[in-house]
PDB file of N, CA, C and O in Angstrom:
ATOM      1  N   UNK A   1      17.465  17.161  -9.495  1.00  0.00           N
ATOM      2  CA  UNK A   1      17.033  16.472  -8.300  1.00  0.00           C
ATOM      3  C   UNK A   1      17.852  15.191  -8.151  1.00  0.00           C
ATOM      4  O   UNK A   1      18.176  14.539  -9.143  1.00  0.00           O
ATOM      5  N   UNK A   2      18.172  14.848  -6.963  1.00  0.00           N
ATOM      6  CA  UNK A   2      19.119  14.029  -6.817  1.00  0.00           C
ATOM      7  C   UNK A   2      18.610  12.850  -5.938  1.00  0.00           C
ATOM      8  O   UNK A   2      18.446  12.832  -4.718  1.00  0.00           O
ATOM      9  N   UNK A   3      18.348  11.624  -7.089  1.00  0.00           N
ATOM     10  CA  UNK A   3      17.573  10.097  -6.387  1.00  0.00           C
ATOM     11  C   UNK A   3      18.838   9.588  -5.532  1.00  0.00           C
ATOM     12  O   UNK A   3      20.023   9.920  -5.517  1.00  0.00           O
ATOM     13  N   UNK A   4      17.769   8.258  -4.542  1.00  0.00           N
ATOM     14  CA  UNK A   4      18.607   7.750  -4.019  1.00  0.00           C
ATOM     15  C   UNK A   4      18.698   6.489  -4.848  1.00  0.00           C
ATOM     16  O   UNK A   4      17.705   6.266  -5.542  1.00  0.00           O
ATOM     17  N   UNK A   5      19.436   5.843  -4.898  1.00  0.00           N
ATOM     18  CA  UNK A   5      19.404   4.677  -5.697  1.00  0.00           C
ATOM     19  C   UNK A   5      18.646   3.189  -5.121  1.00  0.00           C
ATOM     20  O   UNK A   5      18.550   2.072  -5.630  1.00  0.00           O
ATOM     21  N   UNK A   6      18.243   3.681  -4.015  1.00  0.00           N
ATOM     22  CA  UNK A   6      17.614   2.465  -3.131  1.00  0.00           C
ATOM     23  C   UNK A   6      16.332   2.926  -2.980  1.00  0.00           C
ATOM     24  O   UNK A   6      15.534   2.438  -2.181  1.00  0.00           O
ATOM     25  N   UNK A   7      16.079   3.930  -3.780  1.00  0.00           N
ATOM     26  CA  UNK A   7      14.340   4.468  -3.642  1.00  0.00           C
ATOM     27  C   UNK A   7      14.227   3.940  -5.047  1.00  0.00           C
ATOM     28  O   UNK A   7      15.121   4.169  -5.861  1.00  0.00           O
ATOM     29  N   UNK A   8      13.069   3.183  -5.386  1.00  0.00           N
ATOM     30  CA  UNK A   8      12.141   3.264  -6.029  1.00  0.00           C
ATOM     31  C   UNK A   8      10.592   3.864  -6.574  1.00  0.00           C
ATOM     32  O   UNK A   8       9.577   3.241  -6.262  1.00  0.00           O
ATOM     33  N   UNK A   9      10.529   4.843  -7.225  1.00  0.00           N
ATOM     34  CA  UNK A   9       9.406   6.133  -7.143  1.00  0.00           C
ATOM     35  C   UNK A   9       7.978   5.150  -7.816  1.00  0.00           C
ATOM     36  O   UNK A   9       7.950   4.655  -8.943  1.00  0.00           O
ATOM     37  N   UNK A  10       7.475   5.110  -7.337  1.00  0.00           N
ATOM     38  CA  UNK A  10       6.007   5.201  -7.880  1.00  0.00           C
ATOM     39  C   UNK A  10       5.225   5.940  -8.093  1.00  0.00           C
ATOM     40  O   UNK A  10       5.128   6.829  -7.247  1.00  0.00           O
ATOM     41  N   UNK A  11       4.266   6.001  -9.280  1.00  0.00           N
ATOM     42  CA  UNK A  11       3.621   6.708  -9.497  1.00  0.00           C
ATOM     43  C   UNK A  11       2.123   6.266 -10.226  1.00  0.00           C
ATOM     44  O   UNK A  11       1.945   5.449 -11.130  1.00  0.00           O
ATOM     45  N   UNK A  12       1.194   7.045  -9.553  1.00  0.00           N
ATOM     46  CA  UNK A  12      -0.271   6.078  -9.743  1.00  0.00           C
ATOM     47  C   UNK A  12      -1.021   7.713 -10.531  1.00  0.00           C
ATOM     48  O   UNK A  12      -0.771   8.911 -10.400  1.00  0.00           O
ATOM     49  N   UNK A  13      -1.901   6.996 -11.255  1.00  0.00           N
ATOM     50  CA  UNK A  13      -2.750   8.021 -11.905  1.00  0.00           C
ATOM     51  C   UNK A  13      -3.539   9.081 -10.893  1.00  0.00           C
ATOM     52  O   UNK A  13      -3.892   8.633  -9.802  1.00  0.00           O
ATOM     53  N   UNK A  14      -3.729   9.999 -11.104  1.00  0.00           N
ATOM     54  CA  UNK A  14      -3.966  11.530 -10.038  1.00  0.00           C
ATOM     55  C   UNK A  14      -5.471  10.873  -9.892  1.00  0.00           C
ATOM     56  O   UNK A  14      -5.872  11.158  -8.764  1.00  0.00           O
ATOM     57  N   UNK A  15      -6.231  10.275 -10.446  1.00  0.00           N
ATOM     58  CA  UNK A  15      -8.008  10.294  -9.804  1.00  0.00           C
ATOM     59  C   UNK A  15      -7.556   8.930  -8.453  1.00  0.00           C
ATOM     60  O   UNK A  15      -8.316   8.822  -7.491  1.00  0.00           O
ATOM     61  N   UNK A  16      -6.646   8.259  -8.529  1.00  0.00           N
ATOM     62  CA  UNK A  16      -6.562   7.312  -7.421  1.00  0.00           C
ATOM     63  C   UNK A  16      -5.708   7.529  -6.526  1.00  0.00           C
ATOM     64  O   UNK A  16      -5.580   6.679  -5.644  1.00  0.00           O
ATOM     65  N   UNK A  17      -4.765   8.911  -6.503  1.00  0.00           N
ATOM     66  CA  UNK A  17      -4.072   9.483  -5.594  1.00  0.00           C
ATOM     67  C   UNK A  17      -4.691   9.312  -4.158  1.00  0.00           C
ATOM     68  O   UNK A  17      -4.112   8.472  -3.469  1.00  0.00           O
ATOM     69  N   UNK A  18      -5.572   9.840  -3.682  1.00  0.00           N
ATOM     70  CA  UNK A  18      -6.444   9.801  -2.275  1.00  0.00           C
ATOM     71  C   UNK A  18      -7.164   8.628  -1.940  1.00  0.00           C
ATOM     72  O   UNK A  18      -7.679   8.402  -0.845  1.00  0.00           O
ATOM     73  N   UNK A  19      -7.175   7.875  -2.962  1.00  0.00           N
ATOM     74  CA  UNK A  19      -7.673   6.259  -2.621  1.00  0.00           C
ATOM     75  C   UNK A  19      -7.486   5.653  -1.483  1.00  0.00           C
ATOM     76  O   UNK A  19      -7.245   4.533  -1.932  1.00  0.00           O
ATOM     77  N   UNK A  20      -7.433   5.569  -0.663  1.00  0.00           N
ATOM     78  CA  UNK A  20      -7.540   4.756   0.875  1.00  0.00           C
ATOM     79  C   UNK A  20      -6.393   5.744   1.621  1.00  0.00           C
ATOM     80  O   UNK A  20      -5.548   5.218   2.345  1.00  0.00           O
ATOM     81  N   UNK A  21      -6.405   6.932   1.448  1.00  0.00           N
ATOM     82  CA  UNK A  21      -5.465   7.518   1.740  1.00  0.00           C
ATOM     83  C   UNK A  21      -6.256   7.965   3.808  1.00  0.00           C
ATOM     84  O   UNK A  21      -7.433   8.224   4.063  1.00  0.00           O
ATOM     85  N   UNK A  22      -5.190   7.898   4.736  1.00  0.00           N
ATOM     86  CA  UNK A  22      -5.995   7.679   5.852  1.00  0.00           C
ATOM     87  C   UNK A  22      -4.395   8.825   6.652  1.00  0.00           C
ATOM     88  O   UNK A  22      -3.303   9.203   6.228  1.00  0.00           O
ATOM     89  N   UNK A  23      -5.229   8.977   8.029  1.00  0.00           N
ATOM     90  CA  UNK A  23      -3.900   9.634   8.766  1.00  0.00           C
ATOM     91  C   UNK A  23      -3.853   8.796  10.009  1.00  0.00           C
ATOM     92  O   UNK A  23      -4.942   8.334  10.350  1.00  0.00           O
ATOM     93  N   UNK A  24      -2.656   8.461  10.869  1.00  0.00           N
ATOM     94  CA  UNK A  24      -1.937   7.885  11.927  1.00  0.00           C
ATOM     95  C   UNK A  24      -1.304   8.431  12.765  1.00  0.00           C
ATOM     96  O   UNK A  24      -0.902   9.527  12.373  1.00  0.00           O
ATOM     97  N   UNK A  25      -0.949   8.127  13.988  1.00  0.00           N
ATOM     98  CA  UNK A  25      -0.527   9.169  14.718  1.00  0.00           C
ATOM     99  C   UNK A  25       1.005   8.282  14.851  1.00  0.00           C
ATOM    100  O   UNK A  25       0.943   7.058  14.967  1.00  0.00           O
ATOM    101  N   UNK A  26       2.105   8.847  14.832  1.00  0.00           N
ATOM    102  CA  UNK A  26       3.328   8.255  14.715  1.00  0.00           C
ATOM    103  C   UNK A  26       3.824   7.758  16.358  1.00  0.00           C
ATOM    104  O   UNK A  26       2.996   8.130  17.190  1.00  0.00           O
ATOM    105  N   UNK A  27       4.958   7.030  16.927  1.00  0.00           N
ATOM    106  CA  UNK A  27       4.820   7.176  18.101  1.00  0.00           C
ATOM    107  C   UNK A  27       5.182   8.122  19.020  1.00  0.00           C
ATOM    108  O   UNK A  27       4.900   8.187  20.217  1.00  0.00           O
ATOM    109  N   UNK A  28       5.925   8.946  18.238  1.00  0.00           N
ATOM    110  CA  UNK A  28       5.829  10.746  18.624  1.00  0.00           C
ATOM    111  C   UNK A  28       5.269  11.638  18.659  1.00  0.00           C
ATOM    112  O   UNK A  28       5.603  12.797  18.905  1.00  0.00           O
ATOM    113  N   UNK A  29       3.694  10.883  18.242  1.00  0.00           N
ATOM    114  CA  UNK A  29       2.170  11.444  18.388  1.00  0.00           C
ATOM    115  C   UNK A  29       2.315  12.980  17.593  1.00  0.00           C
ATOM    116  O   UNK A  29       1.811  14.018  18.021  1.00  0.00           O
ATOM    117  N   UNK A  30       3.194  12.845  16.237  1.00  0.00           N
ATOM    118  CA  UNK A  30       2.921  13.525  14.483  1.00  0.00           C
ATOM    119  C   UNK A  30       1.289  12.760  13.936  1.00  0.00           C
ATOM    120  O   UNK A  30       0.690  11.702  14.131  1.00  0.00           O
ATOM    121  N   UNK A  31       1.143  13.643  13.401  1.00  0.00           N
ATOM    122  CA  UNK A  31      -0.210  13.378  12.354  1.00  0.00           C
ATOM    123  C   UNK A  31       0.461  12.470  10.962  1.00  0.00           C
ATOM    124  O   UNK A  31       0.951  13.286  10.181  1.00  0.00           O
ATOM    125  N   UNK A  32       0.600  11.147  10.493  1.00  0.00           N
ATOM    126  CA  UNK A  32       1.484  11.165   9.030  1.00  0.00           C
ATOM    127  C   UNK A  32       0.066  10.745   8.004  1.00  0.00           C
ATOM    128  O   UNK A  32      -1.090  10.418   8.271  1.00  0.00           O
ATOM    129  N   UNK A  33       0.440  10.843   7.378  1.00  0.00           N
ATOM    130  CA  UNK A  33      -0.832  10.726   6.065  1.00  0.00           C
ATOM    131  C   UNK A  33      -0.114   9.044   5.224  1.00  0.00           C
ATOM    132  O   UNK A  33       1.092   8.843   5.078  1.00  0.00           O
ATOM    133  N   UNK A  34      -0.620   8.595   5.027  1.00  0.00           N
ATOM    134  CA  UNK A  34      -0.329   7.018   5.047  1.00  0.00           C
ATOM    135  C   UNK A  34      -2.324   6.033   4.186  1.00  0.00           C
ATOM    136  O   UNK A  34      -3.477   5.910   4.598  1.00  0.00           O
ATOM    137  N   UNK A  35      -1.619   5.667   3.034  1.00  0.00           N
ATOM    138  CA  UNK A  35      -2.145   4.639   2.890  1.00  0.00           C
ATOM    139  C   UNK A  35      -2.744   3.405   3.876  1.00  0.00           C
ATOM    140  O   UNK A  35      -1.971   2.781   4.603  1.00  0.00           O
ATOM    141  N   UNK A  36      -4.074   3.134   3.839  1.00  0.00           N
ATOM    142  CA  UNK A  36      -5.195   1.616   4.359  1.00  0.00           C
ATOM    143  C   UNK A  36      -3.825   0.638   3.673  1.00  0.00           C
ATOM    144  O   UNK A  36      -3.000   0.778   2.770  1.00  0.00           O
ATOM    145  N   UNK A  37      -4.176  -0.425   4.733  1.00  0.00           N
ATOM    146  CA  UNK A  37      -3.941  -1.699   4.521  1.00  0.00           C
ATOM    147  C   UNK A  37      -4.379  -2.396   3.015  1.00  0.00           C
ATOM    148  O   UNK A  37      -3.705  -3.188   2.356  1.00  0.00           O
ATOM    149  N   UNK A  38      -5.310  -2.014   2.792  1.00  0.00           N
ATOM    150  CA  UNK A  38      -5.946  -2.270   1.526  1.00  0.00           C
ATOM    151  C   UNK A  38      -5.829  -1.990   0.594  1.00  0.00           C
ATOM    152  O   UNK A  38      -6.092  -2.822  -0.274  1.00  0.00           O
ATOM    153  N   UNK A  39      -5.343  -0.591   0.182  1.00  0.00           N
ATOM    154  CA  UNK A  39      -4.358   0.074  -0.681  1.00  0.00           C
ATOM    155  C   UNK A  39      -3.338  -0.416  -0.726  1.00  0.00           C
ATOM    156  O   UNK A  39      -3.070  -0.644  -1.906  1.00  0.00           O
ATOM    157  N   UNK A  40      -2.572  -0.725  -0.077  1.00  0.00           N
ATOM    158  CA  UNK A  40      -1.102  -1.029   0.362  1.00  0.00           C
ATOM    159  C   UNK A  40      -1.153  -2.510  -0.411  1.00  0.00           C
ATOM    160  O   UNK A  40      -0.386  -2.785  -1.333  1.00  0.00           O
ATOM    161  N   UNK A  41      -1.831  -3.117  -0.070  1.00  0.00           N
ATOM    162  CA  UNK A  41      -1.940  -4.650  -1.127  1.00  0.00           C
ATOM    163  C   UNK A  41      -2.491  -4.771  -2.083  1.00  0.00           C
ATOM    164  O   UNK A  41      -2.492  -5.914  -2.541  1.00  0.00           O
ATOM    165  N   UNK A  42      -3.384  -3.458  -3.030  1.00  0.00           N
ATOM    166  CA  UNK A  42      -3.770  -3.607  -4.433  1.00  0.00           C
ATOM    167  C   UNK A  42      -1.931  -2.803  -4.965  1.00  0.00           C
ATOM    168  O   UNK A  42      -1.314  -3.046  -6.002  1.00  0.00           O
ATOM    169  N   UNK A  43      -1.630  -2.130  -4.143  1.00  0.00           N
ATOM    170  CA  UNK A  43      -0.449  -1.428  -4.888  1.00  0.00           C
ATOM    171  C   UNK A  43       0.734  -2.641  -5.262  1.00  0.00           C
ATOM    172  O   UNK A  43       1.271  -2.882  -6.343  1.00  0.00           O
ATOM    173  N   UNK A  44       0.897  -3.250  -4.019  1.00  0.00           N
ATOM    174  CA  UNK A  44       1.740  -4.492  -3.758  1.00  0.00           C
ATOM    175  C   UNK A  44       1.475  -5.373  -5.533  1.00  0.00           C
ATOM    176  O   UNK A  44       2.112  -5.417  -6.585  1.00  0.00           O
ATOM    177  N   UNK A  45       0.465  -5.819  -5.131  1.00  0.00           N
ATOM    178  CA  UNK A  45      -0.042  -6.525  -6.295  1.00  0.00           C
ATOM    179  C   UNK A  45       0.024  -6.288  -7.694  1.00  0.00           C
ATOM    180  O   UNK A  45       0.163  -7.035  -8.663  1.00  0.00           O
ATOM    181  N   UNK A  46      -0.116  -5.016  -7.550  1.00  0.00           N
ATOM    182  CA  UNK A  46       0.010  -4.290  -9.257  1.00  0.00           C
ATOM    183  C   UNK A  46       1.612  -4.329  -9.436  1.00  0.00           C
ATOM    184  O   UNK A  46       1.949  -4.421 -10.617  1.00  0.00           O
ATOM    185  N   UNK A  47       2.496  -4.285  -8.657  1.00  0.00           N
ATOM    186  CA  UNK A  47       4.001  -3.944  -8.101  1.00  0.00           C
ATOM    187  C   UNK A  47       4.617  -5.342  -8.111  1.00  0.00           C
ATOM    188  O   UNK A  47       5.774  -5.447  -7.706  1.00  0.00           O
ATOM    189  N   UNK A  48       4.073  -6.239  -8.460  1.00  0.00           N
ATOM    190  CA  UNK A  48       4.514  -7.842  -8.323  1.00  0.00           C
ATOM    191  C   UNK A  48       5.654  -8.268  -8.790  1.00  0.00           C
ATOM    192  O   UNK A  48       6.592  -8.804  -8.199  1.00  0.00           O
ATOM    193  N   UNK A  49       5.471  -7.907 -10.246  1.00  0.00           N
ATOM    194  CA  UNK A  49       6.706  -8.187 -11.439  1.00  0.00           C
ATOM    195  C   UNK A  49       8.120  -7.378 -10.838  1.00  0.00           C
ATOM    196  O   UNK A  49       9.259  -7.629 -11.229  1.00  0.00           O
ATOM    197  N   UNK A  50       7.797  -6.453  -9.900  1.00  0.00           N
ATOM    198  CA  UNK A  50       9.031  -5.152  -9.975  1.00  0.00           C
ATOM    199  C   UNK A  50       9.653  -5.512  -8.118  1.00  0.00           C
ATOM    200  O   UNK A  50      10.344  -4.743  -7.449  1.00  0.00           O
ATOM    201  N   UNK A  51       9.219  -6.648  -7.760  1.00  0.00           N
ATOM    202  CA  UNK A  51       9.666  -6.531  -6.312  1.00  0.00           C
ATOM    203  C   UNK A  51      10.473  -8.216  -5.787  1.00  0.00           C
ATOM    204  O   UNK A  51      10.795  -9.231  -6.406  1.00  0.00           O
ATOM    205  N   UNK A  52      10.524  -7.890  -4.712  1.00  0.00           N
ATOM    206  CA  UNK A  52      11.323  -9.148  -4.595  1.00  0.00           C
ATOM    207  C   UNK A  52       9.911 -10.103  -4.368  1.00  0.00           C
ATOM    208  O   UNK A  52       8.894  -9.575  -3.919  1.00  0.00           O
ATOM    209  N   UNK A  53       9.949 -11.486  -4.705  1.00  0.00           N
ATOM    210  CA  UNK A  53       9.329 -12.783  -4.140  1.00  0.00           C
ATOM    211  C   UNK A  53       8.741 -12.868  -2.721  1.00  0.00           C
ATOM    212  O   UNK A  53       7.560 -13.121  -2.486  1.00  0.00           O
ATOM    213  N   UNK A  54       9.369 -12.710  -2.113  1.00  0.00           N
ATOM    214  CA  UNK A  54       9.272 -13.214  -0.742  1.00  0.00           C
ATOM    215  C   UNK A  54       8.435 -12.054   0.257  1.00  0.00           C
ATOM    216  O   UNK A  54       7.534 -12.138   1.092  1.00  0.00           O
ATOM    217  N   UNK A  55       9.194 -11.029  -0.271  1.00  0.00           N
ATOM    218  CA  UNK A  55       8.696  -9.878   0.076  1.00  0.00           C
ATOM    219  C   UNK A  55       6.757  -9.564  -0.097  1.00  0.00           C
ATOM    220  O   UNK A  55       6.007  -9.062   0.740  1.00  0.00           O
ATOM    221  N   UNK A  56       6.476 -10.009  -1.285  1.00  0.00           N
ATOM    222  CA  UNK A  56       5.483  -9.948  -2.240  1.00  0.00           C
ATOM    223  C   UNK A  56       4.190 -11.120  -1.494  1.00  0.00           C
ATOM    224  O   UNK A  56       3.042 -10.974  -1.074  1.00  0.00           O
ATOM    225  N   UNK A  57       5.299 -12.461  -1.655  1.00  0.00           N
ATOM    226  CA  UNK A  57       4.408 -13.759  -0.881  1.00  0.00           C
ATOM    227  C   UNK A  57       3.999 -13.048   1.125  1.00  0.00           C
ATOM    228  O   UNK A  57       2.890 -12.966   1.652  1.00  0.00           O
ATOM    229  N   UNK A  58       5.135 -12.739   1.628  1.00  0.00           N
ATOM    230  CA  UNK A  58       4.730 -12.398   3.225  1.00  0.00           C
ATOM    231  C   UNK A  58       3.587 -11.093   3.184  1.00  0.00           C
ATOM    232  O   UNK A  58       3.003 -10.807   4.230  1.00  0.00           O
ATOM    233  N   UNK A  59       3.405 -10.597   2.367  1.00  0.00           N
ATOM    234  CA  UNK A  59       2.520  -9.507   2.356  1.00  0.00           C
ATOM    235  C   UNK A  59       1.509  -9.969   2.247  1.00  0.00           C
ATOM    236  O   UNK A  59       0.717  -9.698   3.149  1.00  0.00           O
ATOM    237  N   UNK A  60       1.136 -10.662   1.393  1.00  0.00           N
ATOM    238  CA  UNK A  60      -0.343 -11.265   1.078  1.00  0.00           C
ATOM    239  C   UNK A  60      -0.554 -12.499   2.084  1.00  0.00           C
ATOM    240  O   UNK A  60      -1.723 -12.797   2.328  1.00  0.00           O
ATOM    241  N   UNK A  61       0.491 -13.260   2.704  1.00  0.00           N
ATOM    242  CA  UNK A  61      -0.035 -13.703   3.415  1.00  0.00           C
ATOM    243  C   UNK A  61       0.047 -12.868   5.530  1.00  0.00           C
ATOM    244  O   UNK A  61      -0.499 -13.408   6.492  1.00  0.00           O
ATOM    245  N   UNK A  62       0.406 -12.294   5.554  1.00  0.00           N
ATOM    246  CA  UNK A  62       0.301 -11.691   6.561  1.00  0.00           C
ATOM    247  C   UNK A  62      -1.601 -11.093   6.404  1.00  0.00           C
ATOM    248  O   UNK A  62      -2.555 -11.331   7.143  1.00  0.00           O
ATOM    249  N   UNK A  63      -1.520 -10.359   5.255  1.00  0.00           N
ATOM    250  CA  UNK A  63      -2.928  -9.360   5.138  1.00  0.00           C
ATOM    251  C   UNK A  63      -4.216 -10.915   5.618  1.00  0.00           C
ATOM    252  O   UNK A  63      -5.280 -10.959   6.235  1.00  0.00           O
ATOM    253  N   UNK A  64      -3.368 -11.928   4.941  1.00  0.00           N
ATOM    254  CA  UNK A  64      -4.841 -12.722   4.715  1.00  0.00           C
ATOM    255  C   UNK A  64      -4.995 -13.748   6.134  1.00  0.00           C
ATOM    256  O   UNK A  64      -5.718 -14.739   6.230  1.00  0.00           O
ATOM    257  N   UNK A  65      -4.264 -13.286   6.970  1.00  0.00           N
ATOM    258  CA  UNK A  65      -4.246 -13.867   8.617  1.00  0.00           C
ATOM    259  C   UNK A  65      -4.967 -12.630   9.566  1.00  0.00           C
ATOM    260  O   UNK A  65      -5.387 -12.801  10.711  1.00  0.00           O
ATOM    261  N   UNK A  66      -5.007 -11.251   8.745  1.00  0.00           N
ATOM    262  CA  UNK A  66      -5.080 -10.106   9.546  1.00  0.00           C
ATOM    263  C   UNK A  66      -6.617 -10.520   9.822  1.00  0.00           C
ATOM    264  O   UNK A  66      -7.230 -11.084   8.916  1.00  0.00           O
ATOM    265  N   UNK A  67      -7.358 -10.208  11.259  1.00  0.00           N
ATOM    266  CA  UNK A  67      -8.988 -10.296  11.775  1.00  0.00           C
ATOM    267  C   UNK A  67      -9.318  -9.362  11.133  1.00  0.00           C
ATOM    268  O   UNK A  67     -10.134  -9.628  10.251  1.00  0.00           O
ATOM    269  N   UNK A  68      -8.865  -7.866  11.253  1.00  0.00           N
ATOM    270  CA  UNK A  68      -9.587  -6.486  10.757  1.00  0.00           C
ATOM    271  C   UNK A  68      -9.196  -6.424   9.051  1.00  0.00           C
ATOM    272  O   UNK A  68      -8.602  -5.386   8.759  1.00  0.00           O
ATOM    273  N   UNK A  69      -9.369  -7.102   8.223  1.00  0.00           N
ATOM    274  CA  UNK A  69      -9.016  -6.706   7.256  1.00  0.00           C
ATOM    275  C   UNK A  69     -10.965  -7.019   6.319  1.00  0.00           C
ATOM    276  O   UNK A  69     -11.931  -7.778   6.399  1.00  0.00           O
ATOM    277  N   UNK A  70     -10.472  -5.787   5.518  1.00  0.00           N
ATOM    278  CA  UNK A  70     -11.861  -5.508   4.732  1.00  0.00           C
ATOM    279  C   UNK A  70     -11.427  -6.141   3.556  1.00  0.00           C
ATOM    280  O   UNK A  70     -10.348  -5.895   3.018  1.00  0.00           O
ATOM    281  N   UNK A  71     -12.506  -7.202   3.025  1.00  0.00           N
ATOM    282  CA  UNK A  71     -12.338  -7.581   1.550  1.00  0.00           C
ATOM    283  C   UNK A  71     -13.026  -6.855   0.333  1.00  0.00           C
ATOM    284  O   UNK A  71     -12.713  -6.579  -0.825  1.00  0.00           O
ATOM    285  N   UNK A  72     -14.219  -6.663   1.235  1.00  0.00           N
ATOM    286  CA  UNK A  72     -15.031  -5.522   0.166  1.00  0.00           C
ATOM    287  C   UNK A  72     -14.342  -4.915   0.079  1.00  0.00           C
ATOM    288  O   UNK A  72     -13.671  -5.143  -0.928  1.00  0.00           O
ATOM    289  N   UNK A  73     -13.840  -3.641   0.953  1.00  0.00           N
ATOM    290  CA  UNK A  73     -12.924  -2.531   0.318  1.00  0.00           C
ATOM    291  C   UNK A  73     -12.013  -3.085  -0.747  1.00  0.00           C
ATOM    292  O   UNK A  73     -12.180  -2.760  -1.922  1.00  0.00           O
ATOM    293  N   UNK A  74     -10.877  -4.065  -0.308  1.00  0.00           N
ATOM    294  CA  UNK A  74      -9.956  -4.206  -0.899  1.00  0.00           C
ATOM    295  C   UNK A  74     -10.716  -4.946  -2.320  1.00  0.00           C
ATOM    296  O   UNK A  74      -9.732  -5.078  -3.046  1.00  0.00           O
ATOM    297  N   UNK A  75     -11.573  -5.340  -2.887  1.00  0.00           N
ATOM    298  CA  UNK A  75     -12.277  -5.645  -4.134  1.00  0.00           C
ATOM    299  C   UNK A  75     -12.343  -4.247  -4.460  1.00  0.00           C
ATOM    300  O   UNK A  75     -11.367  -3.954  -5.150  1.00  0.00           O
ATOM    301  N   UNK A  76     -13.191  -3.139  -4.218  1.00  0.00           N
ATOM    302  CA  UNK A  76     -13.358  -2.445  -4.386  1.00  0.00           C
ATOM    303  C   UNK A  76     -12.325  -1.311  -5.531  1.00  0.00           C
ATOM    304  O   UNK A  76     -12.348  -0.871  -6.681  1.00  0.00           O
ATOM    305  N   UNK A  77     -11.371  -1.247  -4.102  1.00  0.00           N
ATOM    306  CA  UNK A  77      -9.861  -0.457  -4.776  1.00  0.00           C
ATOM    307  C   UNK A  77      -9.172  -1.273  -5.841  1.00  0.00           C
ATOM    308  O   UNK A  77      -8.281  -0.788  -6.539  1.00  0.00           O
ATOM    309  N   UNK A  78      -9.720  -2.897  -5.998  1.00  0.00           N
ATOM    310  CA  UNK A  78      -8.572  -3.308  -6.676  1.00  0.00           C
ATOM    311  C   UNK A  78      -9.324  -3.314  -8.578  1.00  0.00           C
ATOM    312  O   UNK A  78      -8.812  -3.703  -9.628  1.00  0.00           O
ATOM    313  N   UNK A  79     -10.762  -2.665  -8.270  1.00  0.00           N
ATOM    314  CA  UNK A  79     -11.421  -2.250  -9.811  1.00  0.00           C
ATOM    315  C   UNK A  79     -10.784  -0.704 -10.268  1.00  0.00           C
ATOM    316  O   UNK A  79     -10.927  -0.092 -11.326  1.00  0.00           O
ATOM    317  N   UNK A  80     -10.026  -0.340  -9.025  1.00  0.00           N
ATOM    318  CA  UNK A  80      -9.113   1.489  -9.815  1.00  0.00           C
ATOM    319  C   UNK A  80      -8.265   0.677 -10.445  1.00  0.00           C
ATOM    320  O   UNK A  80      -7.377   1.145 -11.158  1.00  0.00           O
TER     321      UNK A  80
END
């Protein structure tokens, strides 16, 4: 199998695979299967040491300006 060198693979334990796992409609109105917001920043977080700075800081602060953002959930996911 042949990586790209600008992909980085992750890989999370199989019982937290479907964890905030949600579907979206693309703007070509496809079905894509896509990680919550909330997922997306316990992953970020666990991913800290392995990413750029800045990248890492605008994420958490974008999420923590967002109106719709769930904290319970995101407590929640961040005990997987």
């Amino acid at each position: 199998m042949r990586q790209d060198k600008n992909v980085v693979l992750h890989y999370v334990k199989r019982e937290i695979l479907n964890l905030g796992l949600t579907t979206i409609d693309s703007p070509f109105g496809m079905k894509i299967r896509t990680y919550d917001i909330e997922r997306t920043i316990c992953d970020i977080i666990k991913a800290r040491k392995h990413m750029d700075k800045e990248i890492f800081t605008k994420a958490l602060q974008r999420y923590s300006k967002m109106k719709n953002k769930d904290l319970l959930k995101l407590m929640k996911y961040a005990k997987n």
